[in-house]
N, CA, C and O of each residue as an XYZ file, in Angstrom:
808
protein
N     175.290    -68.186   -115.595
C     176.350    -68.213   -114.591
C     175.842    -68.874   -113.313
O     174.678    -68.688   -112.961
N     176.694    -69.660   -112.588
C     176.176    -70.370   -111.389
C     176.743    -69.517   -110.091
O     177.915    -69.268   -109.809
N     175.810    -69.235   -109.554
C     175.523    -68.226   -108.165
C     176.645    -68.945   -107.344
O     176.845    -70.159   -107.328
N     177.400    -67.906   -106.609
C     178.101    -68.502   -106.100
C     178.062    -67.967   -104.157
O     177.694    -66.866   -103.746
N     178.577    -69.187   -103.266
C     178.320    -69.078   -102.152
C     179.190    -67.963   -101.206
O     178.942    -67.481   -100.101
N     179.935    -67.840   -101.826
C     180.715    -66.404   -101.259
C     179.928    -64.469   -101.419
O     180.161    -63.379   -100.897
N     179.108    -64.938   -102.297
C     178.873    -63.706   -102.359
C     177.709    -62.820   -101.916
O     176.565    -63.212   -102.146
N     177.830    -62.136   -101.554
C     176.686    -61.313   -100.647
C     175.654    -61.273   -101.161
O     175.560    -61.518   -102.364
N     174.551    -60.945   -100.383
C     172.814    -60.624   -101.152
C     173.111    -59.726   -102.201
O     172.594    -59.750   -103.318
N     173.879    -59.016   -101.837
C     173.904    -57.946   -103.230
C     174.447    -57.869   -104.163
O     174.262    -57.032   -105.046
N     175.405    -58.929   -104.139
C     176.190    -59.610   -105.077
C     175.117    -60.619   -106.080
O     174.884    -60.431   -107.274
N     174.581    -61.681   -105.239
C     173.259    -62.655   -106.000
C     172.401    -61.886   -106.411
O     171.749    -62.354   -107.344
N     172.064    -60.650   -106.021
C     170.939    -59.733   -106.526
C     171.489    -59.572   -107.906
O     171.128    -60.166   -108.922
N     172.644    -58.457   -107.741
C     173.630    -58.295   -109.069
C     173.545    -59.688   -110.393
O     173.155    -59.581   -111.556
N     174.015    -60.806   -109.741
C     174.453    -61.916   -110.762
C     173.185    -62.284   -111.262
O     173.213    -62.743   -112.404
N     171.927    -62.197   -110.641
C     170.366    -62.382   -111.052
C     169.750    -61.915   -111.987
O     168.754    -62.279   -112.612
N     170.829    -60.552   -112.077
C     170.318    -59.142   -112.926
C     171.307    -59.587   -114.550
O     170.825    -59.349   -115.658
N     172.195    -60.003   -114.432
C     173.111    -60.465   -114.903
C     172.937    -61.543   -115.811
O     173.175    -61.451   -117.015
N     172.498    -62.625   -115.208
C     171.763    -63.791   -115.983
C     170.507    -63.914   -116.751
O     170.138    -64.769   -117.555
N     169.976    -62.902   -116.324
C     168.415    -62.297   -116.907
C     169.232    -61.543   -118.327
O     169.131    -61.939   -119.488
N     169.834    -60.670   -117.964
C     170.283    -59.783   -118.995
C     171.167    -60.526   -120.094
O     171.120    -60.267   -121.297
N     171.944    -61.446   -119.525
C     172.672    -62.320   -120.507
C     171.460    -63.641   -121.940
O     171.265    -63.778   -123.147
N     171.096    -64.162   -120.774
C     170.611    -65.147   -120.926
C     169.124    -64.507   -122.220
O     168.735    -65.093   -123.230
N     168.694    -63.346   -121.725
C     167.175    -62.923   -122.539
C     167.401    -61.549   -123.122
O     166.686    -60.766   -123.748
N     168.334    -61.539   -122.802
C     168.167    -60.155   -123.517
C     167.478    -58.882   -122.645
O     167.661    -57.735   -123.053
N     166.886    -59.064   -121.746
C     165.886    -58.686   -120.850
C     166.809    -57.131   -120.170
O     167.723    -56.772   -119.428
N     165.435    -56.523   -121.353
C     166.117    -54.566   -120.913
C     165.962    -54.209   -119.553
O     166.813    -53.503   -119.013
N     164.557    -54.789   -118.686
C     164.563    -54.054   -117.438
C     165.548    -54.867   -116.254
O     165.287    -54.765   -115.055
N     166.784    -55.734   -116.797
C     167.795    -56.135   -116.149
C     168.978    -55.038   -116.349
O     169.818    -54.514   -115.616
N     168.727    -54.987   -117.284
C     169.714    -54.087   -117.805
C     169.974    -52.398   -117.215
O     171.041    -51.851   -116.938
N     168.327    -51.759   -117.145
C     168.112    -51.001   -116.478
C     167.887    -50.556   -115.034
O     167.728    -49.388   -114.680
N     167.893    -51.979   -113.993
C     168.161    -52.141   -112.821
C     169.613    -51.822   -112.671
O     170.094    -50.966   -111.929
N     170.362    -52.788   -113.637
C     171.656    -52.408   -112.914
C     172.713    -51.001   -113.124
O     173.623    -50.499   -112.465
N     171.887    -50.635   -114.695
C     172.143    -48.664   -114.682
C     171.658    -48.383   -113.597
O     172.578    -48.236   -112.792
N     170.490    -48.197   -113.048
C     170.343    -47.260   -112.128
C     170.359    -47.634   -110.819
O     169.764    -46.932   -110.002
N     171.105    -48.904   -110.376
C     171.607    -49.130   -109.058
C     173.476    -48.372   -109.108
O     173.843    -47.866   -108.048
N     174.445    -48.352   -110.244
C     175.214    -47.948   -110.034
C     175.872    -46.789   -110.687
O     176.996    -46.302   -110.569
N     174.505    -46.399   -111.643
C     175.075    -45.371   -112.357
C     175.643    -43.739   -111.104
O     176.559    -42.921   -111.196
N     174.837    -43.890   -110.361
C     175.168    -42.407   -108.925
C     176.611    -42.793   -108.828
O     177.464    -41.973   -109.167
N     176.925    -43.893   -108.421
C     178.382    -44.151   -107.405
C     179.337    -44.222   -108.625
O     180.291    -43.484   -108.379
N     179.476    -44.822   -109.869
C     179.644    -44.354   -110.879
C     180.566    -42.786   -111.332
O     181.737    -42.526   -111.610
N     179.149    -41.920   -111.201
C     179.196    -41.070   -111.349
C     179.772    -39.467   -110.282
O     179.555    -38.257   -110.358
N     180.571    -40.377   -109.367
C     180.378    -39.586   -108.027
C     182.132    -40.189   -108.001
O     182.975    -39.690   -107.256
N     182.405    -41.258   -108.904
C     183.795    -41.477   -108.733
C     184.417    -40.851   -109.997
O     185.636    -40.834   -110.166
N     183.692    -40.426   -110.724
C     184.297    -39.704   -112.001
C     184.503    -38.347   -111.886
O     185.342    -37.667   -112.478
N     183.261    -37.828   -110.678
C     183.423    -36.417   -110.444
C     184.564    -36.044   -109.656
O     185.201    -35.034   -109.957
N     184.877    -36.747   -108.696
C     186.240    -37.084   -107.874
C     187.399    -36.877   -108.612
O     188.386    -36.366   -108.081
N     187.387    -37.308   -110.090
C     188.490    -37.471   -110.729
C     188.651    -36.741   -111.814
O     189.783    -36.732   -112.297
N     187.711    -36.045   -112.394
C     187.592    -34.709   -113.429
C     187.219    -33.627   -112.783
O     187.687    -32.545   -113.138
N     186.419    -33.692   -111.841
C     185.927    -32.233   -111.386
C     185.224    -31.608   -111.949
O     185.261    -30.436   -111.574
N     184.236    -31.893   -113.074
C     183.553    -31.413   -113.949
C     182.201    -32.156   -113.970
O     182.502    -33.148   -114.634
N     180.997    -32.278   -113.678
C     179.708    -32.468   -113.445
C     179.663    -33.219   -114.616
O     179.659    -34.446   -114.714
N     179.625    -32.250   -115.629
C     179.195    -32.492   -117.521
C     179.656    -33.876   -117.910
O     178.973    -34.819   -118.311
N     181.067    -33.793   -117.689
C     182.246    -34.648   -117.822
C     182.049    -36.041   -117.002
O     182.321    -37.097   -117.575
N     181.700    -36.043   -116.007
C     181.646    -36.769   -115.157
C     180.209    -37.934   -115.852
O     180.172    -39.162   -115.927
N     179.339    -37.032   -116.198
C     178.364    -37.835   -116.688
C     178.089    -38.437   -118.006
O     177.192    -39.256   -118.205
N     179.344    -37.747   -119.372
C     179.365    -38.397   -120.207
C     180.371    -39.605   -119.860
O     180.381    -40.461   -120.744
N     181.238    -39.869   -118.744
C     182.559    -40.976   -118.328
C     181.260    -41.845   -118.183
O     181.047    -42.823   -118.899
N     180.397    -41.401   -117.183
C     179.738    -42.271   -116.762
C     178.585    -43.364   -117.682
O     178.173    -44.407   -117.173
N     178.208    -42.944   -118.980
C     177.594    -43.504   -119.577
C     178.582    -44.365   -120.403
O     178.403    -45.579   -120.492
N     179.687    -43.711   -121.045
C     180.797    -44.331   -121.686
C     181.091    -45.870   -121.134
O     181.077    -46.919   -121.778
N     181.352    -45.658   -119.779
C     181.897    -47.041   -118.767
C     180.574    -47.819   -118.936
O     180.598    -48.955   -119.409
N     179.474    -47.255   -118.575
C     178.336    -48.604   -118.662
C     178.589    -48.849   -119.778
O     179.204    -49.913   -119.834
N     178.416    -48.360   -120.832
C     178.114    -48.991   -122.528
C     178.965    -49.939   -122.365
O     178.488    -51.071   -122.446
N     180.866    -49.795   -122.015
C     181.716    -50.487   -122.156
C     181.583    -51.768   -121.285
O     182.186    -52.745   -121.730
N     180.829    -51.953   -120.003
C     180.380    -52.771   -119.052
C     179.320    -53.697   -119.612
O     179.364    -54.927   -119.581
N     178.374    -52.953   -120.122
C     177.158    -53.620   -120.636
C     178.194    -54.880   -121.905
O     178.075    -56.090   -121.708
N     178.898    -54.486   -122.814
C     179.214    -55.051   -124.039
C     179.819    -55.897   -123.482
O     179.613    -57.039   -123.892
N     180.721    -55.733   -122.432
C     181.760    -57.012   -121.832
C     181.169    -57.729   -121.010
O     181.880    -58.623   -120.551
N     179.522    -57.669   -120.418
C     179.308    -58.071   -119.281
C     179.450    -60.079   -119.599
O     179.317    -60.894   -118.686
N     179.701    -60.413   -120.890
C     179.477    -61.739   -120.737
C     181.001    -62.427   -120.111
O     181.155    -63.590   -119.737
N     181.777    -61.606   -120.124
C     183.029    -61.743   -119.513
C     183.418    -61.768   -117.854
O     184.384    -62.220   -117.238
N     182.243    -61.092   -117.464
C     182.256    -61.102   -115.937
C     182.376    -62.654   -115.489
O     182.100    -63.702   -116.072
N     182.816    -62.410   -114.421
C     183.185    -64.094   -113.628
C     182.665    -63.626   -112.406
O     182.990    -62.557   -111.889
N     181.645    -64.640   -111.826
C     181.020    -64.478   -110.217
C     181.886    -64.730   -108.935
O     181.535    -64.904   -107.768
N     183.595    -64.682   -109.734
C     184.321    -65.050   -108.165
C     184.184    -64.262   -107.406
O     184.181    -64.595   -106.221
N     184.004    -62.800   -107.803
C     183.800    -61.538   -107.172
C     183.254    -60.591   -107.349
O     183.462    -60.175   -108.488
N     182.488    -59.865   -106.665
C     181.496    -58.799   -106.722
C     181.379    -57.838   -108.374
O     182.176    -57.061   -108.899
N     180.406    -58.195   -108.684
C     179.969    -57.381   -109.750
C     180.426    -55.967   -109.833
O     180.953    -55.364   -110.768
N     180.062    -55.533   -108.491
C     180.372    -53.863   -108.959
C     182.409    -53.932   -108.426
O     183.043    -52.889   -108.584
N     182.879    -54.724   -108.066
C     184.043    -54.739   -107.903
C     184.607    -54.429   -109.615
O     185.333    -53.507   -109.988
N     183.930    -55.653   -110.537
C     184.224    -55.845   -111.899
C     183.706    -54.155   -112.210
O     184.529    -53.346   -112.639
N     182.796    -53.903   -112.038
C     182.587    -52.727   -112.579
C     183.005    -51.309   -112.611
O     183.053    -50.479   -113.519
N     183.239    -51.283   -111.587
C     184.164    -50.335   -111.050
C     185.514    -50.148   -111.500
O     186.083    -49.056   -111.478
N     186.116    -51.415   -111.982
C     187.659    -51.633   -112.128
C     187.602    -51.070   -113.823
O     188.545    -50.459   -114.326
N     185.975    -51.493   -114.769
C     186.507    -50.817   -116.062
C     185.892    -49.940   -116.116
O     185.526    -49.654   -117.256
N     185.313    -48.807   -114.716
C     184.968    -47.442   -115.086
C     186.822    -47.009   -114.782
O     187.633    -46.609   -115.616
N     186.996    -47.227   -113.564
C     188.412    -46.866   -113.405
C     189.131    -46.702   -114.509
O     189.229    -45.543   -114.912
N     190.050    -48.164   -115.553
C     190.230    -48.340   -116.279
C     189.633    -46.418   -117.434
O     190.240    -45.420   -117.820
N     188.713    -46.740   -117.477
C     188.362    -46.052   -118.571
C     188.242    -44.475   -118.208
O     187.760    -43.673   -119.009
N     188.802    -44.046   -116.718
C     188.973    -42.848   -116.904
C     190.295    -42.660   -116.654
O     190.676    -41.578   -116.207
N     191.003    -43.488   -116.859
C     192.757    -43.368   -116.668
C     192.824    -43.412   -117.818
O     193.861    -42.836   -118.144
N     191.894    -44.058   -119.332
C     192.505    -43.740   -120.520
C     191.902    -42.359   -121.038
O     192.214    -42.027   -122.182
N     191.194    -41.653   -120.412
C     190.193    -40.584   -120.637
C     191.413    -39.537   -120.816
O     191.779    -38.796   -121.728
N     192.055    -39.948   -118.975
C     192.956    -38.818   -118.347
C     194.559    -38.845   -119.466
O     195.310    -37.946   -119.844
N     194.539    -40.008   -119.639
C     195.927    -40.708   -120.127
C     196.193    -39.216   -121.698
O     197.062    -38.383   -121.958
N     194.542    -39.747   -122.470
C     194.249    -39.248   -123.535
C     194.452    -37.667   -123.425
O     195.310    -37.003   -124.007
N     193.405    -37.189   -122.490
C     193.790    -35.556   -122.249
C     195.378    -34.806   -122.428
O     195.825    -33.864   -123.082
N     196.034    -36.005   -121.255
C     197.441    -35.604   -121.444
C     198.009    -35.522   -122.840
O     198.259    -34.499   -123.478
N     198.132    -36.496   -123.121
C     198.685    -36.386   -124.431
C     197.971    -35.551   -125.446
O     198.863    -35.614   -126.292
N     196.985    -34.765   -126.055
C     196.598    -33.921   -126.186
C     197.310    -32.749   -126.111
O     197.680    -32.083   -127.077
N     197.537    -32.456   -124.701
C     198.528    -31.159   -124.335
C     199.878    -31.059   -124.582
O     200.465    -29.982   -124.687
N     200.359    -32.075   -124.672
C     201.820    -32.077   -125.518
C     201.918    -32.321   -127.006
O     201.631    -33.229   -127.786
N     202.417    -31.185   -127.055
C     203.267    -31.353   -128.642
C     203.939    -32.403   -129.037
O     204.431    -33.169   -128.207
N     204.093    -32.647   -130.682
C     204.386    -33.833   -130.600
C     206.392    -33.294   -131.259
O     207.260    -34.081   -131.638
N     206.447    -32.470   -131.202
C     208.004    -31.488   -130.926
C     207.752    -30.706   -130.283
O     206.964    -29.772   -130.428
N     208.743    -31.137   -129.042
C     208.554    -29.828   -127.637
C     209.951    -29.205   -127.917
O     210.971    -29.887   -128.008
N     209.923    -28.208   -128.014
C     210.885    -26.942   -127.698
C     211.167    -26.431   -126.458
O     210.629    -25.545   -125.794
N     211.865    -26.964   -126.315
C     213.202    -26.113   -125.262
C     214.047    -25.298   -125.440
O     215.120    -25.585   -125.971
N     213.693    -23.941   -124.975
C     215.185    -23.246   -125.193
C     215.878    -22.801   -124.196
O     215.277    -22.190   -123.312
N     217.243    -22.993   -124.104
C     218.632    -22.959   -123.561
C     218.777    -21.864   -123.026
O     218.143    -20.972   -123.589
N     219.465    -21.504   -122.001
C     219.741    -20.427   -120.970
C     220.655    -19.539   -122.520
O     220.360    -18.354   -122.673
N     221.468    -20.037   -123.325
C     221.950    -19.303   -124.709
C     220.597    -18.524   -125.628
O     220.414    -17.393   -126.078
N     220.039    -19.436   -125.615
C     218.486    -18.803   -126.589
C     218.134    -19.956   -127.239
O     216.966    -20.251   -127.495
N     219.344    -20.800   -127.593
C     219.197    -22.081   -128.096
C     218.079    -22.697   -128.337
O     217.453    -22.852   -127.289
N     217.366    -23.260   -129.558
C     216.283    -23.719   -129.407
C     216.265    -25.431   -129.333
O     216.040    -25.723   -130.508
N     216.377    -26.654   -128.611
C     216.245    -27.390   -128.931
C     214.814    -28.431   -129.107
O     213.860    -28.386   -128.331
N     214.905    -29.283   -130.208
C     213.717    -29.878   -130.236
C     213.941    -31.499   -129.647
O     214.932    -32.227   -129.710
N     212.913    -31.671   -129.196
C     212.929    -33.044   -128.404
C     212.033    -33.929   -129.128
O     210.865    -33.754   -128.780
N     212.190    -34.829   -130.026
C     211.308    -35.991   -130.765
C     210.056    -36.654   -129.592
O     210.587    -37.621   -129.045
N     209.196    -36.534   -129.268
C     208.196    -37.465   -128.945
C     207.764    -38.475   -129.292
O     207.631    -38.611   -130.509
N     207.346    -39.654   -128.356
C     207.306    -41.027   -129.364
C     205.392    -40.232   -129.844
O     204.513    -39.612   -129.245
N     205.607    -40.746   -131.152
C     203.728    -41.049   -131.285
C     202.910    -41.484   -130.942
O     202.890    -42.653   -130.556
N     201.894    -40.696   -130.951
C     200.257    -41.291   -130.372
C     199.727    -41.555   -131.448
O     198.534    -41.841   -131.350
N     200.246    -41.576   -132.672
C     198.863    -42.387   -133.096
C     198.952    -44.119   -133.230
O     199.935    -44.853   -133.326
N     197.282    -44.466   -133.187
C     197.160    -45.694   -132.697
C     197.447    -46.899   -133.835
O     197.512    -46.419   -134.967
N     197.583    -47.963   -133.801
C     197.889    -48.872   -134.773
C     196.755    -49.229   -135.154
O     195.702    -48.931   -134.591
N     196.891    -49.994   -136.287
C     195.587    -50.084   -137.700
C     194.419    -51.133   -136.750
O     193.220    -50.941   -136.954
N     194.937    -52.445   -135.521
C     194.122    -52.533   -135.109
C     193.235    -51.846   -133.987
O     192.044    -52.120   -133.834
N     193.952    -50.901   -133.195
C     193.083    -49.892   -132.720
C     192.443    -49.127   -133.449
O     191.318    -48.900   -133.002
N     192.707    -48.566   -134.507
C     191.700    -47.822   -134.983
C     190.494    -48.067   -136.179
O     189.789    -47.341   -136.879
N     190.738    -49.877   -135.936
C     189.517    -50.710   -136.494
C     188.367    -50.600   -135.403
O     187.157    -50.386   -135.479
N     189.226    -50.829   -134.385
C     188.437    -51.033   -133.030
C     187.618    -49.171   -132.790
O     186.596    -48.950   -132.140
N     188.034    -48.651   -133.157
C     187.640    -47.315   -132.492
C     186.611    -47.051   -133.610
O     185.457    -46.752   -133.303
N     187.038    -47.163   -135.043
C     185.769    -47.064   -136.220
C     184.744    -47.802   -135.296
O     183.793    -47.116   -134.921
N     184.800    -49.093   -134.880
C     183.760    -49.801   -134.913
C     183.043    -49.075   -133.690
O     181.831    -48.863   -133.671
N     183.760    -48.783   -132.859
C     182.809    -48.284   -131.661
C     181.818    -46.911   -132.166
O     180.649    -46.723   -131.831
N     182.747    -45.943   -133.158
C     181.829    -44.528   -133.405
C     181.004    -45.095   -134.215
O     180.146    -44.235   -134.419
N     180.681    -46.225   -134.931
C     179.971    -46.975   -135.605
C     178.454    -47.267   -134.786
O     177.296    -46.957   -135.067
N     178.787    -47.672   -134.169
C     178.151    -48.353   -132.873
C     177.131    -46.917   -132.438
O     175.924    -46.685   -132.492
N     178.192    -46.246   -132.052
C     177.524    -44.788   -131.227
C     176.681    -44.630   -132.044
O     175.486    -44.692   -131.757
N     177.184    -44.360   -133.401
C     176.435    -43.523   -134.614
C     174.739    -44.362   -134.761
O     173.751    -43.666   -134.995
N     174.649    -45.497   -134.631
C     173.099    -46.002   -134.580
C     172.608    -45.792   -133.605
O     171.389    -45.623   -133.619
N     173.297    -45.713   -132.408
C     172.258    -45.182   -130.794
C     172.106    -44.061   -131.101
O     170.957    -43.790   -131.449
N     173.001    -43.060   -131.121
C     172.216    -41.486   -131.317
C     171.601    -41.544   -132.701
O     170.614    -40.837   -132.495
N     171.529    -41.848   -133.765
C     170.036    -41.921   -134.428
C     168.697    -42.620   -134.141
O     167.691    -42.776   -134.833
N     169.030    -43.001   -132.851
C     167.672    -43.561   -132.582
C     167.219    -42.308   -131.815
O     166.095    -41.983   -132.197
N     167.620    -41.637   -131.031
C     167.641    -40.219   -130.589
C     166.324    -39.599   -130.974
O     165.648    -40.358   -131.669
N     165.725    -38.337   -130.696
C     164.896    -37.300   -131.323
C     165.718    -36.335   -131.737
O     166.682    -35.903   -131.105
N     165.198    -35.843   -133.240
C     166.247    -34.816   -133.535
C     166.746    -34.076   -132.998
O     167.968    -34.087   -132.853
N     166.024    -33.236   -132.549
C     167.092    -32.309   -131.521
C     167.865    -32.623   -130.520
O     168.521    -31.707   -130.025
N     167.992    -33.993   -129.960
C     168.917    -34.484   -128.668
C     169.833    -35.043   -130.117
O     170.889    -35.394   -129.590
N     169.937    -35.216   -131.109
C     170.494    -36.189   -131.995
C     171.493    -34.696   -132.193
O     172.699    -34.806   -131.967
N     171.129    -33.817   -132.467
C     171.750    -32.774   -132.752
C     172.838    -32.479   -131.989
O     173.934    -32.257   -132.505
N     172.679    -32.458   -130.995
C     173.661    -32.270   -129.926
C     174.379    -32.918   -129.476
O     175.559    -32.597   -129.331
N     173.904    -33.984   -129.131
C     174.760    -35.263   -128.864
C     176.211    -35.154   -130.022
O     177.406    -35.247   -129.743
N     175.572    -34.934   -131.317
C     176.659    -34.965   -132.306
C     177.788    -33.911   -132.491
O     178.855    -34.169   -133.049
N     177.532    -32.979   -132.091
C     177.814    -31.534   -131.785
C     179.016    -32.124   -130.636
O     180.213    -32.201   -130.913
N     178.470    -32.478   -129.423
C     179.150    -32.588   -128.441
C     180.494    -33.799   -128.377
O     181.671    -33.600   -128.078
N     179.718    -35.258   -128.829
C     180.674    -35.983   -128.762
C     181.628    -36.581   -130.248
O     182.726    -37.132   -130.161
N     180.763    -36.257   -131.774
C     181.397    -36.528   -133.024
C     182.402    -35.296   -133.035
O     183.624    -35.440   -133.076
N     181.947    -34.434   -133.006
C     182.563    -32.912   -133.561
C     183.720    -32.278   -131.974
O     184.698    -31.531   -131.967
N     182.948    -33.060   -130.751
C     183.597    -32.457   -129.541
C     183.671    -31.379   -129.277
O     184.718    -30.976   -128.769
N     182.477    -30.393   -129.542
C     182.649    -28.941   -129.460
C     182.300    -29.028   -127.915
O     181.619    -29.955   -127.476
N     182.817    -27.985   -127.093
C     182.485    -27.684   -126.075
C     180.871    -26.931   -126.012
O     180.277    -26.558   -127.024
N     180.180    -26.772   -124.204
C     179.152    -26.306   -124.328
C     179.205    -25.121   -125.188
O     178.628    -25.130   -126.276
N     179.988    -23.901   -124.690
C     180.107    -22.338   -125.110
C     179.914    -22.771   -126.845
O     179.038    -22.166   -127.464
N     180.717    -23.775   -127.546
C     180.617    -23.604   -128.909
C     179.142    -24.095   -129.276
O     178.502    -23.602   -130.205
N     178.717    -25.014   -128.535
C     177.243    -25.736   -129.107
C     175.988    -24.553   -129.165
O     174.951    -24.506   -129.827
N     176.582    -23.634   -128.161
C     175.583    -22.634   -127.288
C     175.817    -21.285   -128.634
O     175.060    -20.314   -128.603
N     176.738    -21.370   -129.559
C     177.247    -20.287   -130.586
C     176.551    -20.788   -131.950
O     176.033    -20.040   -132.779
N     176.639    -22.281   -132.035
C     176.641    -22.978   -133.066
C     174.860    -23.087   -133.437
O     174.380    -23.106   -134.571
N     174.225    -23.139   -132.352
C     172.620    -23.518   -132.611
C     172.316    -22.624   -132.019
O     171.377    -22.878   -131.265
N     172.927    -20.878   -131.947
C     172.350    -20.227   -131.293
C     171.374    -20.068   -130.449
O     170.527    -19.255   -130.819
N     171.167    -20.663   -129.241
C     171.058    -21.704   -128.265
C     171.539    -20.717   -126.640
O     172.675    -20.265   -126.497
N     170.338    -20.536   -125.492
C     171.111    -20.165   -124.280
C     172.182    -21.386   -124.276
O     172.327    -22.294   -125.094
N     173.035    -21.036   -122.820
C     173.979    -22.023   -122.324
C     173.098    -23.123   -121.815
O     173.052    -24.290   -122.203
N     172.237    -22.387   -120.641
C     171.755    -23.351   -119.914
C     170.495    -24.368   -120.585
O     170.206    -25.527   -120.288
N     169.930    -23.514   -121.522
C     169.573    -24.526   -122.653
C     169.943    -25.721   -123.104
O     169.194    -26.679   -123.297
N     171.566    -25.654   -123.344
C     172.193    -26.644   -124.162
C     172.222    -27.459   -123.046
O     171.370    -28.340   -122.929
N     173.343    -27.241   -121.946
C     172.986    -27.930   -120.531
C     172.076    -29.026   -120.533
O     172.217    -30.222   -120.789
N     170.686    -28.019   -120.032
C     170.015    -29.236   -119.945
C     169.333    -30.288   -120.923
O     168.877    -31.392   -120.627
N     169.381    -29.646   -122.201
C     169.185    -30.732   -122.966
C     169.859    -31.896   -123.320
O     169.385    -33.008   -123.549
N     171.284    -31.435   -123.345
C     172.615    -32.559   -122.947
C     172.415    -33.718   -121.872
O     172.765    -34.879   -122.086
N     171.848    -33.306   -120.762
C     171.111    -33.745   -119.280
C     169.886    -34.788   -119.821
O     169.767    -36.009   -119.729
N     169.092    -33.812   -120.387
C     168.095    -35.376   -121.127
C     168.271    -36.191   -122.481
O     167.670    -37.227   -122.765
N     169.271    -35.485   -123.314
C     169.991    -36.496   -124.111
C     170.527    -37.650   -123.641
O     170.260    -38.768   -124.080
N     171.312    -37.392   -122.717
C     172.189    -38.548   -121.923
C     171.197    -39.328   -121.237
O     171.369    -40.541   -121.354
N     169.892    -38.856   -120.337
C     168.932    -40.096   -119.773
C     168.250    -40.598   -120.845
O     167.463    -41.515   -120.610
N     168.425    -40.032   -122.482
C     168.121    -41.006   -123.234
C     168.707    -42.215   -123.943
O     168.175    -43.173   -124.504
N     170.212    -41.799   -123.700
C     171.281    -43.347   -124.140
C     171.232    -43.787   -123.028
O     170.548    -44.811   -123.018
N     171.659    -43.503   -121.967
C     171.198    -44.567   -121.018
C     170.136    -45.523   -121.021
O     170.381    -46.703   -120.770
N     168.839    -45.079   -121.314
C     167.467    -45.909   -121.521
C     168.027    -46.363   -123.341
O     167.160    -47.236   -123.393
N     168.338    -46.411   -123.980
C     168.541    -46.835   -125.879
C     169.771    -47.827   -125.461
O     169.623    -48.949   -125.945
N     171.191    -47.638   -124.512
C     171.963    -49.097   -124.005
C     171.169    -49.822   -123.535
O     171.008    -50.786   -124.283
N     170.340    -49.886   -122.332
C     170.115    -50.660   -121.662
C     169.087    -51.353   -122.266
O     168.824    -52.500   -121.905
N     168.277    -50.619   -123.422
C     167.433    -51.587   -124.125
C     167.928    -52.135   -125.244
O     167.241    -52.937   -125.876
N     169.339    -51.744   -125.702
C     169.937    -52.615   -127.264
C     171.062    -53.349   -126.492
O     172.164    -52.803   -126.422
N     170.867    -54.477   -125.946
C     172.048    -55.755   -125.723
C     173.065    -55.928   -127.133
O     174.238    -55.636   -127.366
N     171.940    -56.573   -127.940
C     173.144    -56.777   -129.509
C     173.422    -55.903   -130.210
O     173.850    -56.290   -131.297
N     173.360    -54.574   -130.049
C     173.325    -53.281   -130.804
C     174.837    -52.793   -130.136
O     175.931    -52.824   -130.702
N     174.582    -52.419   -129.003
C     175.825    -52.106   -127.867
C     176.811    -52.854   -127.365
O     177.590    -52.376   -126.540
C-alpha cells in the first residue's frame, strides 16, 4: 500500500504495520497492532455489553475478523477508523443475534377476552450461503483452538462450540468459578498470540 500524505504519524505507523503484515506475513506486525488496539477495543465492547468476559471474547472475534480482511483496508483513512467500524459492525450483529434469540419464533398474545393469538415471525434462519460462510469460519476456529494446550483447548470448546456459560463449565469440569475465569483469561491471550501468528490460517 502507498503511504499516504494525509495521514498522521500514527496512521503511517499503523499502514507500516500493515504492509509488513500483508506483504511477509510478519507475526510481530501483526502483534503490534493487537496490542496497540486490542484495550480501546475492548473498553468499547464493555460500554456496550457490560460484561468484562463478554467484552473480551467481542474483542478477539473483531481482530480475527480485522486481521482476515485487513487486505481490504484502503489508506484514505485511519486504520483504526477501519477498525473500529468492523468491531462496531460486529457487535451490532452480536447484539442483533442476542435479540433474536429472545423471541419466539410464535409470540402469543392474549386478548383482554383470554383469547390467545399467535403472531407468525419472519425467520432467522440463515440462507445456504451464510451458513457455508459460518461452517467455514467454526472450521477455521476449530484448527486455532487445537493448536491450544489441552486444557485451554478444553474450555475454549466448552465455552464457545457448546456455549456453555461460566457456572456450567465450572459444573461440567468440576472446576472452582474463579478457576475457569482465569483460565478462560489465558486461553484467550493464547488466540490472540495463535491469530496474530497464522495470517493464512485466519
Amino acid at each position: 500500500m502507498v503511504m499516504s500524505k494525509e495521514l498522521t504519524n500514527k496512521g503511517q505507523r499503523d499502514l507500516e504495520l500493515i504492509n509488513r503484515a500483508l506483504k511477509t506475513g510478519d507475526p510481530k506486525a501483526y502483534s503490534e497492532l493487537m496490542n496497540l488496539y486490542r484495550d480501546p477495543l475492548f473498553y468499547m465492547f464493555y460500554e456496550k455489553v457490560g460484561d468484562e468476559d463478554l467484552a473480551k471474547d467481542l474483542t478477539i472475534e473483531s481482530l480475527g475478523k480485522a486481521f482476515k480482511k485487513l487486505h481490504l483496508y484502503l489508506p484514505d483513512y485511519a486504520f483504526s477508523t477501519w477498525l473500529f467500524t468492523v468491531a462496531r459492525n460486529h457487535a451490532i450483529d452480536y447484539l442483533r443475534k442476542r435479540k433474536l434469540q429472545t423471541i419466539s419464533i410464535d409470540k402469543v398474545l392474549i386478548s383482554d377476552s383470554g383469547q390467545k393469538n399467535i403472531i407468525d415471525l419472519p425467520s432467522s434462519v440463515d440462507d445456504p450461503e451464510k451458513i457455508f460462510i459460518k461452517k467455514q469460519r467454526i472450521k477455521i476456529l476449530r484448527k486455532i483452538v487445537n493448536m491450544l494446550k489441552p486444557k485451554y483447548r478444553t474450555l475454549v470448546k466448552l465455552r464457545y462450540f457448546k456455549e456453555f456459560s461460566y457456572d456450567e463449565i465450572s459444573k461440567e469440569l468440576n472446576m472452582p468459578l474463579g478457576s475457569v475465569k482465569a483460565q478462560l483469561h489465558r486461553s484467550r491471550e493464547q488466540l490472540f498470540k495463535i491469530i496474530a501468528d497464522t495470517r493464512d490460517t485466519f
